[in-house]
C-alpha positions as CSV (number, residue, x, y, z in Angstrom):
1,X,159.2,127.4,44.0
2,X,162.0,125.3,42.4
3,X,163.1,123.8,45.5
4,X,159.7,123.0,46.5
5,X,159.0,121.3,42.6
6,X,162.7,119.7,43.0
7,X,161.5,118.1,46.5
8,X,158.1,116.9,45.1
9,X,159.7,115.4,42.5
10,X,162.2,113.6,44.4
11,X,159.4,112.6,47.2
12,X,157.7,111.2,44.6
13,X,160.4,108.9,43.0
14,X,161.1,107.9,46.3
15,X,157.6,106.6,46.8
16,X,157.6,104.8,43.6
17,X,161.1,103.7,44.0
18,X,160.2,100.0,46.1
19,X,158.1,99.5,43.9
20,X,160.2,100.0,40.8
21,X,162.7,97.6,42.6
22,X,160.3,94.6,43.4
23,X,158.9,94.9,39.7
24,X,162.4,94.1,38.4
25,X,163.0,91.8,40.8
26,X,160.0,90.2,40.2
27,X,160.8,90.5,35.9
28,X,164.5,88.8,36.6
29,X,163.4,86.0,39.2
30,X,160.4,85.4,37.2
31,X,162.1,85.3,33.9
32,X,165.3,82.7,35.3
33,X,162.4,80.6,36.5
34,X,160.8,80.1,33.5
35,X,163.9,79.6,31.3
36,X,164.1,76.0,34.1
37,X,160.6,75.3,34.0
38,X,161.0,75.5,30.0
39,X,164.3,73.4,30.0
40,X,162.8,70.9,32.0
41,X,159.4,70.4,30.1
42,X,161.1,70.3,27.1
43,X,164.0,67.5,28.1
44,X,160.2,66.0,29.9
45,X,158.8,65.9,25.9
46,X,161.3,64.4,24.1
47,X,161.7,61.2,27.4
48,X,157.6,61.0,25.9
49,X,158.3,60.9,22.6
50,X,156.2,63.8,21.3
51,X,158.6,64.6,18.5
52,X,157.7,60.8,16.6
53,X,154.4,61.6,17.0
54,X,155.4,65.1,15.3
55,X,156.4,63.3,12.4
56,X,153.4,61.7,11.0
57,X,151.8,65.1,10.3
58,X,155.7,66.5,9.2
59,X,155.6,64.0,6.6
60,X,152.6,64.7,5.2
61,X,153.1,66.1,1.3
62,X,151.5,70.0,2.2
63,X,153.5,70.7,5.4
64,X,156.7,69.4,3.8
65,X,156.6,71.5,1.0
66,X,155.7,74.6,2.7
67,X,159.0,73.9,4.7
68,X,157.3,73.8,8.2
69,X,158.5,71.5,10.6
70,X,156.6,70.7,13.9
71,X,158.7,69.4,16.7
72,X,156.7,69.8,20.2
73,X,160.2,69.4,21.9
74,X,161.0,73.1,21.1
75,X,157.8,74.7,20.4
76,X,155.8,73.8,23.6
77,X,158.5,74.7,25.8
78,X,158.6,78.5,24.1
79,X,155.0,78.6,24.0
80,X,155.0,77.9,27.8
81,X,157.9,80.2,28.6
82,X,156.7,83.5,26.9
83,X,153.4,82.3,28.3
84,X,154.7,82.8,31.8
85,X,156.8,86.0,30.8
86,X,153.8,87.9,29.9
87,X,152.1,86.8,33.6
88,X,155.4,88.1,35.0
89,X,155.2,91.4,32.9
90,X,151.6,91.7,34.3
91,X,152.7,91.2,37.8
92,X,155.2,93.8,37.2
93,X,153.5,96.5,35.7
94,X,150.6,95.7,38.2
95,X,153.4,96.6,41.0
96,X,154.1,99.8,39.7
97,X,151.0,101.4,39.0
98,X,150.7,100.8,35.2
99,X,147.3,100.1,34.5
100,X,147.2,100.4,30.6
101,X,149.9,97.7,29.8
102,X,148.7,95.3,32.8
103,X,145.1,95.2,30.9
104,X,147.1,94.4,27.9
105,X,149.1,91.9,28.7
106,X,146.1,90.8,30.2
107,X,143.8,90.5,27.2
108,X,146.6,88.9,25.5
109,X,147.3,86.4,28.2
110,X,142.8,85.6,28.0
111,X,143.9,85.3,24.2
112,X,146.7,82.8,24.3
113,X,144.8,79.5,25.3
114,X,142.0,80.5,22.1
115,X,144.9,80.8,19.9
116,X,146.5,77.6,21.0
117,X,143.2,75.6,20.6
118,X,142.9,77.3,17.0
119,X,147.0,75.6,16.5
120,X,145.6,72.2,17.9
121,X,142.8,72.1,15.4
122,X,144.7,73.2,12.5
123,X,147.3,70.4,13.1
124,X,145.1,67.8,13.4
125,X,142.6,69.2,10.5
126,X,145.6,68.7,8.4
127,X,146.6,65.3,9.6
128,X,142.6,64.1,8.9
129,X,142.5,65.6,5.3
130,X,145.6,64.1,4.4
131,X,144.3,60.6,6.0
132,X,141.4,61.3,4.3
133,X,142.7,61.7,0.8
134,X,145.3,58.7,1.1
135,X,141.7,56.6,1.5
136,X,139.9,58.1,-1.3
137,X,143.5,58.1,-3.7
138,X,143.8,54.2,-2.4
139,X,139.6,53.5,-3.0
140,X,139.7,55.0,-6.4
141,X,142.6,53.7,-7.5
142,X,141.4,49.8,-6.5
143,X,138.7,50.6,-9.1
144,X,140.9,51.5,-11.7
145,X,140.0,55.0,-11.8
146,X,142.5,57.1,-14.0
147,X,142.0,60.4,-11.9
148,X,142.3,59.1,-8.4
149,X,145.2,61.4,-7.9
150,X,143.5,64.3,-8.6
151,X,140.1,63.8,-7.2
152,X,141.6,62.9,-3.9
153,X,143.6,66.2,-4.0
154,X,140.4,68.2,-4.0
155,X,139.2,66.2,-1.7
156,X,141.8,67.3,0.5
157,X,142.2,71.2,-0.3
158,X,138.5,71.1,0.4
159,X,138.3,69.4,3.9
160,X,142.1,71.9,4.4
161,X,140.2,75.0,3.5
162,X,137.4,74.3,5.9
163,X,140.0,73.3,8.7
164,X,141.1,76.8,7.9
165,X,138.1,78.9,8.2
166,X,137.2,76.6,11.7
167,X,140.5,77.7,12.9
168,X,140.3,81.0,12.1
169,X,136.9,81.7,13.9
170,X,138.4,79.8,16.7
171,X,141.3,82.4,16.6
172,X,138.2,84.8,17.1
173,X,138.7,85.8,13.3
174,X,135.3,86.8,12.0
175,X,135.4,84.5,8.6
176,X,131.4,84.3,7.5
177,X,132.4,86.7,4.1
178,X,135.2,84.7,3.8
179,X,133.2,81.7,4.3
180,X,130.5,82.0,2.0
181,X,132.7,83.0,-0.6
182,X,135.1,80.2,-0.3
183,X,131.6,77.9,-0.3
184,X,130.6,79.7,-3.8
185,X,133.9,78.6,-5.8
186,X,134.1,75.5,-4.6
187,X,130.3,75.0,-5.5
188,X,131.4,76.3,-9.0
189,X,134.6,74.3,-9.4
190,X,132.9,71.2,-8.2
191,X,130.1,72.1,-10.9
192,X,132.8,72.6,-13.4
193,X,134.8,69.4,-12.8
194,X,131.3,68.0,-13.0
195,X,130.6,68.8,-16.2
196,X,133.6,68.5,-17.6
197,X,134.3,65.3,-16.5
198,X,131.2,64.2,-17.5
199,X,131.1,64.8,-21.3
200,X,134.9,64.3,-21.8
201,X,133.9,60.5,-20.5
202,X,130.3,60.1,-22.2
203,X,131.7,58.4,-25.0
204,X,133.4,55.7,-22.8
205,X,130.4,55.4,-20.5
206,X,128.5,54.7,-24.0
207,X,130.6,52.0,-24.8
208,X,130.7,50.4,-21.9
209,X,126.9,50.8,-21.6
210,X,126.8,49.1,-25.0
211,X,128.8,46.6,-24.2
212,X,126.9,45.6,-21.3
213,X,123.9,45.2,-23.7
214,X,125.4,43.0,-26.1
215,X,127.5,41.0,-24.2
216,X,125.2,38.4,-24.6
């Protein structure tokens, strides 16, 4: 009975063997592939110029201080080359037999491009809010408004935090409670600042009302 079990066994791992063999040489070839393919698209990205472009939304007060710097030069060509690892993974584990981690790899390979459109509208949310509050801060300022600063700051942490929840749902992150309370303070801060900005000026608006009146 042991001899029989012993020459099952070893039967068995000899059936399995090839295919253990091709998956790693599938794994090693696939792998030194993509670390060329990455090497060239990224020496292709900075020829373009990608990283300049990079710089406009680097620059822009809220990504510098929270210390992130986007440079396409090294992040695409990662992106792509852990892309094409996890298809290489797939193919692997699809060669010997592992069904469990190929439909993972696979779900997370389906996953990828939804996470990299969610990056892509993040980035350029943040590049339109902060275009966005440079016009209101330069509009209000032209008409010698004392809070430009600060009204064009909400401005932009309100079109930011709705840049957020559009690329978190794109991310397939369900964000409706999120949502609706993020909508309910803002509501109340807006209504706040409202108020309070109206009766701490009424006395000025008076004047200059009154002014008006008997300026002739």
């Amino acid at each position: 009975m042991i001899i029989n079990q012993l020459q099952s066994s070893f039967l068995m791992l000899f059936n399995v063997l090839p295919n253990i063999i091709g998956a790693l040489l599938v794994f090693f070839i696939g792998k030194f592939v993509s670390k060329i393919i990455s090497k060239l698209l990224q020496s292709l990205i900075e020829k373009i110029g990608l990283d300049s472009l990079a710089e406009k939304v680097n620059n822009i007060e809220f990504v510098r201080k929270s210390n992130i710097e986007l440079k396409p030069s090294k992040l695409i060509p990662i992106v792509i080359y852990y892309f094409m690892l996890l298809i290489i993974i797939m193919i692997a584990t699809d060669l010997i037999g592992v069904a469990s981690i190929t439909k993972l790899v696979s779900d997370l390979i389906n996953y990828i491009p939804q996470a990299i459109v969610a990056f892509i509208v993040l980035v350029m949310g943040v590049y339109f809010a902060d275009l966005l509050k440079t016009l209101v801060s330069t509009t209000l300022k032209s008409l010698g408004i004392a809070s430009a600063t600060t009204l064009s700051n909400i401005v932009f942490y309100f079109v930011l935090i709705n840049v957020l929840l559009i690329s978190l749902k794109q991310a397939g992150i369900a964000t409706d409670f999120l949502a609706n309370n993020i909508t309910s303070i803002i509501i109340g801060i807006v209504i706040a600042f409202a108020i309070g900005y109206g009766l701490a000026s009424k006395d000025i608006i008076s004047s200059y009302l009154a002014s008006i009146y008997l300026k002739d």
